[in-house]
Backbone as XML, in Angstrom:
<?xml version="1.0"?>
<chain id="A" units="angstrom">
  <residue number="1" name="UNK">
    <atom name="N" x="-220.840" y="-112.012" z="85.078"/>
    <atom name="CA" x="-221.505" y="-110.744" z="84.872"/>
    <atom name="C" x="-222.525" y="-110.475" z="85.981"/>
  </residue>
  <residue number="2" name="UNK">
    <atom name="N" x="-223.042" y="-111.401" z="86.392"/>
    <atom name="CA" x="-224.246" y="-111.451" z="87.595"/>
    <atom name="C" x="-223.728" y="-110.688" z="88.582"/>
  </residue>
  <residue number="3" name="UNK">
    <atom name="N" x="-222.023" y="-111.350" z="89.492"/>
    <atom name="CA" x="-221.952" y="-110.594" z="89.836"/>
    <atom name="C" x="-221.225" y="-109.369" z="89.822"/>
  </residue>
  <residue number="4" name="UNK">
    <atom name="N" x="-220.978" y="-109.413" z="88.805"/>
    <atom name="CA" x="-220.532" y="-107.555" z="88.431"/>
    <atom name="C" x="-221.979" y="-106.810" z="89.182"/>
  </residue>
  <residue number="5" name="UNK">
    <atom name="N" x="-222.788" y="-106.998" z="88.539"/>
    <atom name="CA" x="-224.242" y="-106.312" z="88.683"/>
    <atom name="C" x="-224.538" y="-106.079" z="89.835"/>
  </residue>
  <residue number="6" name="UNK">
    <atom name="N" x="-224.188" y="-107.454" z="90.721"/>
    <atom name="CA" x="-224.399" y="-107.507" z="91.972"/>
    <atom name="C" x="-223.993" y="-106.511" z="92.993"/>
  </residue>
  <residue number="7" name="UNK">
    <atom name="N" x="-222.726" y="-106.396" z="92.377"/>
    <atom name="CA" x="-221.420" y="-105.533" z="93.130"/>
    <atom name="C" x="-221.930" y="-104.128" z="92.662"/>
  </residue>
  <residue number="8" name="UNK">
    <atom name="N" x="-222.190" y="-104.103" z="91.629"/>
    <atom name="CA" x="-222.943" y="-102.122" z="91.133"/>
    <atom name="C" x="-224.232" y="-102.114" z="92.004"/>
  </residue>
  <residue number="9" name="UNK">
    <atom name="N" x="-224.773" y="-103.140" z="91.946"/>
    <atom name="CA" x="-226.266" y="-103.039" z="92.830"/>
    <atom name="C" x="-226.111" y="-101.980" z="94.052"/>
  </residue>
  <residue number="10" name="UNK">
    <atom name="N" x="-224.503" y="-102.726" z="94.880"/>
    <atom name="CA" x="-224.186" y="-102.713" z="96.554"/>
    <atom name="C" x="-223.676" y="-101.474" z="96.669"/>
  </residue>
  <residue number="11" name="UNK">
    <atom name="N" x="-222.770" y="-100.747" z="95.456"/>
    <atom name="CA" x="-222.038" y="-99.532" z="95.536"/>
    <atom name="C" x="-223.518" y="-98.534" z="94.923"/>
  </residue>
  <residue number="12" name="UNK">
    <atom name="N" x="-224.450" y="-98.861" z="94.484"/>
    <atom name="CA" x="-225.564" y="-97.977" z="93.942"/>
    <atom name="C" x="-226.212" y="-97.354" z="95.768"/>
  </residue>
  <residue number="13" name="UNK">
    <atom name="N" x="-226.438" y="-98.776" z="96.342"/>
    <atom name="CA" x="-227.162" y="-99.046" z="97.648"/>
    <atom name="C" x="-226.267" y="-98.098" z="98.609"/>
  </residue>
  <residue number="14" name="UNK">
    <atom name="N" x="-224.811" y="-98.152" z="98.536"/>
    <atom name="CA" x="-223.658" y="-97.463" z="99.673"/>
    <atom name="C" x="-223.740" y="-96.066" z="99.257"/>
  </residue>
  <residue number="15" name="UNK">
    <atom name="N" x="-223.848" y="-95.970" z="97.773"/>
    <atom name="CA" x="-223.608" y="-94.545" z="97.558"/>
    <atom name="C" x="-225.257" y="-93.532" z="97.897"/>
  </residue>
  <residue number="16" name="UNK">
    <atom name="N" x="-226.433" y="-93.984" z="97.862"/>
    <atom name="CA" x="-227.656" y="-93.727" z="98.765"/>
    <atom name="C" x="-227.674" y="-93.681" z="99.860"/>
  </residue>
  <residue number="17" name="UNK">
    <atom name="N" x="-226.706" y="-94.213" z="100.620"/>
    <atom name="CA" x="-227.184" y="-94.398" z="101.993"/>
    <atom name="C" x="-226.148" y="-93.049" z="102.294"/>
  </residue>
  <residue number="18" name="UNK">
    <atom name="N" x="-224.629" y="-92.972" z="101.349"/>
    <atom name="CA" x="-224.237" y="-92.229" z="101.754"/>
    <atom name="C" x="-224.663" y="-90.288" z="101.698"/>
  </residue>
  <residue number="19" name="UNK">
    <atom name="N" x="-225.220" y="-90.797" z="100.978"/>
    <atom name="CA" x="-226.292" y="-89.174" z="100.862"/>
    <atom name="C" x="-227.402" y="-88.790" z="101.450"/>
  </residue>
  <residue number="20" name="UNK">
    <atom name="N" x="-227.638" y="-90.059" z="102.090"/>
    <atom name="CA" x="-228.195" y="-90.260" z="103.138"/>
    <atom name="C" x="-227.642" y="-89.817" z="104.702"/>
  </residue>
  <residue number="21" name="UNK">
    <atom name="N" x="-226.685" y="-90.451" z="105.042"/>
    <atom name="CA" x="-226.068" y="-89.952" z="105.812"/>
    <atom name="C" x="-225.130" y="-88.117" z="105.809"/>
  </residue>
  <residue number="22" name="UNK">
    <atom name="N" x="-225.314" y="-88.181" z="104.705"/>
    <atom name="CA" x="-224.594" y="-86.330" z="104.616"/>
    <atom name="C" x="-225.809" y="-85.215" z="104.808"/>
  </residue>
  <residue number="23" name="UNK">
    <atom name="N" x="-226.869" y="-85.756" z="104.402"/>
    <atom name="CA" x="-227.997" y="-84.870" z="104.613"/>
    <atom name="C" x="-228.447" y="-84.855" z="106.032"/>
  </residue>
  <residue number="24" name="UNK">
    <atom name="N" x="-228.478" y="-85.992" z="106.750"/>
    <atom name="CA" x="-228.684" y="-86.289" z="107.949"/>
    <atom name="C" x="-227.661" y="-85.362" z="108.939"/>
  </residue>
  <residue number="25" name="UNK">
    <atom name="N" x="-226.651" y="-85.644" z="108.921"/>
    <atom name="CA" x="-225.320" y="-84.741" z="109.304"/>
    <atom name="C" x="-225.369" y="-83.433" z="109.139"/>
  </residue>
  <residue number="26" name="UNK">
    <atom name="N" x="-225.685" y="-82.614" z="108.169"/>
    <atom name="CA" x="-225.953" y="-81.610" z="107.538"/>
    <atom name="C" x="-226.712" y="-80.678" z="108.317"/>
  </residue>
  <residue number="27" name="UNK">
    <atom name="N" x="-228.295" y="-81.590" z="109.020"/>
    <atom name="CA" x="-229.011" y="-81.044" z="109.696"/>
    <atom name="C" x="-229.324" y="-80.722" z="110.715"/>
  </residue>
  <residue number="28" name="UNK">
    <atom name="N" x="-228.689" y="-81.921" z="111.478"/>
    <atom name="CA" x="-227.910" y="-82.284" z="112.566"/>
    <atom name="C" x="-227.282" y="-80.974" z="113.255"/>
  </residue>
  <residue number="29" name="UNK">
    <atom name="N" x="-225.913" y="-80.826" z="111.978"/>
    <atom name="CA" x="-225.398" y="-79.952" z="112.629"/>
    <atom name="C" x="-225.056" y="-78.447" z="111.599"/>
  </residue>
  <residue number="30" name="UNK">
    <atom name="N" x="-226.447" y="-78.191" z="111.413"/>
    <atom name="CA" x="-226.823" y="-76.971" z="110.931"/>
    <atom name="C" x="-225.729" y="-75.446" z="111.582"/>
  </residue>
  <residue number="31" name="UNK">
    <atom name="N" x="-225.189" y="-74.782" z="110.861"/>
    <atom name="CA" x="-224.538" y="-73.741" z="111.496"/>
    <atom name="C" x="-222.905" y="-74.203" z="112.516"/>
  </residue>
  <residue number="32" name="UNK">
    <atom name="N" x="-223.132" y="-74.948" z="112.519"/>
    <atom name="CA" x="-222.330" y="-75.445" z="113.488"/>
    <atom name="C" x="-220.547" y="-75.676" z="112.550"/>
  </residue>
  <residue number="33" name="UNK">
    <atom name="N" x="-219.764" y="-74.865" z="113.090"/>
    <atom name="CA" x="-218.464" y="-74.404" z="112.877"/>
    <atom name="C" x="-217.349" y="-75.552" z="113.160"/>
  </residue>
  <residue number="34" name="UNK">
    <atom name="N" x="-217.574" y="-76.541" z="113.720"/>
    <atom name="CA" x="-216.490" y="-77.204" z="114.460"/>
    <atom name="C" x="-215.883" y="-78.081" z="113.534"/>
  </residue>
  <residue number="35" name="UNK">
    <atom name="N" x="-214.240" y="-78.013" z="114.156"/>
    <atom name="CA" x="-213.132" y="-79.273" z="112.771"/>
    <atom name="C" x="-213.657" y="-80.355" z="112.301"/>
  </residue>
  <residue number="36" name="UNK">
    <atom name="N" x="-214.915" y="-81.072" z="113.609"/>
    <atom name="CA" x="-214.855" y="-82.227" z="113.531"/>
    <atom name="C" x="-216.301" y="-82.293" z="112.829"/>
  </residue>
  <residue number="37" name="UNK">
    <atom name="N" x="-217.109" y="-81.805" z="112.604"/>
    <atom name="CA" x="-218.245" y="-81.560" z="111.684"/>
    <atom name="C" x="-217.518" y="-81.391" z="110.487"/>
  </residue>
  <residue number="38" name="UNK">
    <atom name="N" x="-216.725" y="-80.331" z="110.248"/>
    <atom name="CA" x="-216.441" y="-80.165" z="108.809"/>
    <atom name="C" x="-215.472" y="-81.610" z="108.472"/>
  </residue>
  <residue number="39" name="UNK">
    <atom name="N" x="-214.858" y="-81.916" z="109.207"/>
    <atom name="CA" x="-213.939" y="-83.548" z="108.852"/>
    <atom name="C" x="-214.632" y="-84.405" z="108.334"/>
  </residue>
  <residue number="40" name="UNK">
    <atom name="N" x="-216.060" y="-84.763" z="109.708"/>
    <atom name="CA" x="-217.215" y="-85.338" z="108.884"/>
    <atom name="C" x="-217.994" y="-85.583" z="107.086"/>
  </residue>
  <residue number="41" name="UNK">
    <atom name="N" x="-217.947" y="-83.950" z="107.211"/>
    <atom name="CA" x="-218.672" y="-83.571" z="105.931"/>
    <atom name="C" x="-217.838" y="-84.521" z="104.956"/>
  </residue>
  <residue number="42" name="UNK">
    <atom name="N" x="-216.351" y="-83.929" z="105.161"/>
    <atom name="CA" x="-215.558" y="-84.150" z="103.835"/>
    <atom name="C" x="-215.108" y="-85.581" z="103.667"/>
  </residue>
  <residue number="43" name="UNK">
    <atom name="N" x="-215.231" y="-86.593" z="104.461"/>
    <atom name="CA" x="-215.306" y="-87.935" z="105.128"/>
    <atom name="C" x="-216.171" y="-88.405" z="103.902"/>
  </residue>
  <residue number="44" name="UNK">
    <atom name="N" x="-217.640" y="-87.807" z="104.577"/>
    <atom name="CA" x="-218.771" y="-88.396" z="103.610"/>
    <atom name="C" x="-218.654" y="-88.361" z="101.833"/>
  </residue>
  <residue number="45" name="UNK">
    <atom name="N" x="-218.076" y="-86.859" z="101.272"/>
    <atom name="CA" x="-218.276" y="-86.599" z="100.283"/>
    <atom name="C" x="-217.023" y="-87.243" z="99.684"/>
  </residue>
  <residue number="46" name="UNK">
    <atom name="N" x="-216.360" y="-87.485" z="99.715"/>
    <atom name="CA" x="-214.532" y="-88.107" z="99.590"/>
    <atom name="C" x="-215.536" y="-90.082" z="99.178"/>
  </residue>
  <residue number="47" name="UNK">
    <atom name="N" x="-215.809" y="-90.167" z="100.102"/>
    <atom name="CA" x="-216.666" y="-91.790" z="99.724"/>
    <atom name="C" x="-217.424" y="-91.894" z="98.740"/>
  </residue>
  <residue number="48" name="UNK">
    <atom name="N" x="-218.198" y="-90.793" z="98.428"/>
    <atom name="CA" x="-218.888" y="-91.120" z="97.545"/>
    <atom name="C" x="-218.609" y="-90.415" z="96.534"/>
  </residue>
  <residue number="49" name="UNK">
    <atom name="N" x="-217.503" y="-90.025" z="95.929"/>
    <atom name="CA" x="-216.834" y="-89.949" z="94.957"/>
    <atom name="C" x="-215.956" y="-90.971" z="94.947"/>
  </residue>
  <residue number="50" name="UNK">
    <atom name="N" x="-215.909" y="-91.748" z="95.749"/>
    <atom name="CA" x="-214.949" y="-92.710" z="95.464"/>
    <atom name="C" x="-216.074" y="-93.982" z="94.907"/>
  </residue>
  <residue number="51" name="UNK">
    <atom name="N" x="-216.814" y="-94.037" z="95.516"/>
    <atom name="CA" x="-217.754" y="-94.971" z="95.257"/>
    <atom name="C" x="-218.207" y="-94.305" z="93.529"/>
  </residue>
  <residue number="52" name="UNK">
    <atom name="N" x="-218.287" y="-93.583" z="93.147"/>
    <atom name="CA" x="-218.745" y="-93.122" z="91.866"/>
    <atom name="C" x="-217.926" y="-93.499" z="91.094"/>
  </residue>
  <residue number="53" name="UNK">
    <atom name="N" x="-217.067" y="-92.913" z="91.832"/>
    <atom name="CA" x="-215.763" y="-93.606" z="90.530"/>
    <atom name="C" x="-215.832" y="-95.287" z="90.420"/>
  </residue>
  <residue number="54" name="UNK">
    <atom name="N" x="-215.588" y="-95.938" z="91.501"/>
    <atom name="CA" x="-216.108" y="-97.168" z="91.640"/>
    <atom name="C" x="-217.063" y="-97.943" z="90.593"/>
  </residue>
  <residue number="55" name="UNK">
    <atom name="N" x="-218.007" y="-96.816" z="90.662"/>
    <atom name="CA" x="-219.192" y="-97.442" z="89.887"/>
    <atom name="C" x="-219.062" y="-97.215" z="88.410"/>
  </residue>
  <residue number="56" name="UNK">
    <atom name="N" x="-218.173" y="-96.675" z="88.170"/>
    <atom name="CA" x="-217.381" y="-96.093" z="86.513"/>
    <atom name="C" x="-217.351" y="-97.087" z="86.066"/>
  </residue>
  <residue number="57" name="UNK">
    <atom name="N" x="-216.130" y="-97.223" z="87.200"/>
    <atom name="CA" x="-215.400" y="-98.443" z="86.584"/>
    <atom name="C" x="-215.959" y="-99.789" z="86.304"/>
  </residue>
  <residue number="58" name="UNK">
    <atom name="N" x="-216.795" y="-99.942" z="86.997"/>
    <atom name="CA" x="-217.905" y="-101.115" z="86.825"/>
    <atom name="C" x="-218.018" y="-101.125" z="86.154"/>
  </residue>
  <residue number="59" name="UNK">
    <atom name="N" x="-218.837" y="-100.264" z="85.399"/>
    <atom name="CA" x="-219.885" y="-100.145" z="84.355"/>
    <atom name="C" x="-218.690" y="-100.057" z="83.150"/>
  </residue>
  <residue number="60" name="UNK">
    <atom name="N" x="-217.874" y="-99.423" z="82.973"/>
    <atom name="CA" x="-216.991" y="-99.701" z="81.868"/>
    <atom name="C" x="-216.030" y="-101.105" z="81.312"/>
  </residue>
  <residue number="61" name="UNK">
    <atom name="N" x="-216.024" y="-101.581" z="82.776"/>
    <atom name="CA" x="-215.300" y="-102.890" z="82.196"/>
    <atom name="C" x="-216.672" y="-103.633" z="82.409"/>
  </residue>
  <residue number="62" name="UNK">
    <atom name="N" x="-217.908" y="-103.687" z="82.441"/>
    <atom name="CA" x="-218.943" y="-104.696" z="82.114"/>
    <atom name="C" x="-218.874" y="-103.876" z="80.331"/>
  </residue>
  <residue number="63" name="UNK">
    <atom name="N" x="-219.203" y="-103.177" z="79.865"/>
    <atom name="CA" x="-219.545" y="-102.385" z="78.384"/>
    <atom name="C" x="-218.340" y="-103.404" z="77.543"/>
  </residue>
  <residue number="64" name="UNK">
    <atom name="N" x="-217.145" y="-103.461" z="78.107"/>
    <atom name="CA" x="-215.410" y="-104.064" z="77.423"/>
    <atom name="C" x="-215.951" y="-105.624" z="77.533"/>
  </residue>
  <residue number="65" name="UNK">
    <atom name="N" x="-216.240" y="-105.997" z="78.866"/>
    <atom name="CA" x="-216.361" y="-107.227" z="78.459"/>
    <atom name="C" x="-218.190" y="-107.728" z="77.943"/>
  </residue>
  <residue number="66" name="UNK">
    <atom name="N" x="-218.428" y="-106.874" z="77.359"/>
    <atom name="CA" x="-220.014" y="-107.091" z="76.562"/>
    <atom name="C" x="-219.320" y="-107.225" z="75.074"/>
  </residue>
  <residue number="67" name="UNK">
    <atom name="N" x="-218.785" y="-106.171" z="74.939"/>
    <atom name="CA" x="-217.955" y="-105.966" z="73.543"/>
    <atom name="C" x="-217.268" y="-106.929" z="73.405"/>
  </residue>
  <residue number="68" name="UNK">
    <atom name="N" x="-216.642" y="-107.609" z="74.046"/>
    <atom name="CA" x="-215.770" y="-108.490" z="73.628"/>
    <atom name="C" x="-216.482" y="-110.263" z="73.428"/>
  </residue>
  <residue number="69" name="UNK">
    <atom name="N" x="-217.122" y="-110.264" z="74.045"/>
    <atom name="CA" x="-218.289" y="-111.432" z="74.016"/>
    <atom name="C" x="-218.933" y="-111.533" z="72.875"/>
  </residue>
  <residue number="70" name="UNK">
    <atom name="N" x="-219.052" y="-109.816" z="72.086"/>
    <atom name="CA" x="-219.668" y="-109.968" z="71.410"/>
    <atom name="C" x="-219.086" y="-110.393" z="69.885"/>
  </residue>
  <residue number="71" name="UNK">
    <atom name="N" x="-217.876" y="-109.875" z="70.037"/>
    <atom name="CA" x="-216.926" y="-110.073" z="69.193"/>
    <atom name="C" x="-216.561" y="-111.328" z="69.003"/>
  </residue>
  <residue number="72" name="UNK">
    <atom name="N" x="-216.536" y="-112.183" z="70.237"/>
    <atom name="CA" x="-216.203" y="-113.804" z="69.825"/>
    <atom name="C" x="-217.032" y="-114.873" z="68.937"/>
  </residue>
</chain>
């Protein structure tokens, strides 16, 4: 379980930094029209929905295996 936690800790930490980095980008390149800015954008936001989901899933199979521990 430790490191389950551990591993939600690192995707909590990736998914900050990554909103981190989109805001940064964002400002960067304020107004700015180009494929490879908007590729960027959708780069960033694509990760951290993936990472969310990620972190779902964490958190749901730690809840299954709490329940089931508890059950034994």
């Amino acid at each position: 379980m430790l490191h389950v936690q551990e591993s939600q800790d690192a995707v909590r930490a990736a998914n900050h930094k990554l909103g981190e980095a989109q805001m940064s980008l964002a400002v960067a390149v304020e107004g700015s029209g180009h494929d490879s800015v908007t590729a960027a954008q959708a780069a960033l936001a694509q990760a951290t929905n993936e990472l969310d989901e990620c972190l779902s899933a964490t958190l749901a199979a730690v809840d299954q295996a709490q329940t089931y521990v508890a059950g034994l």
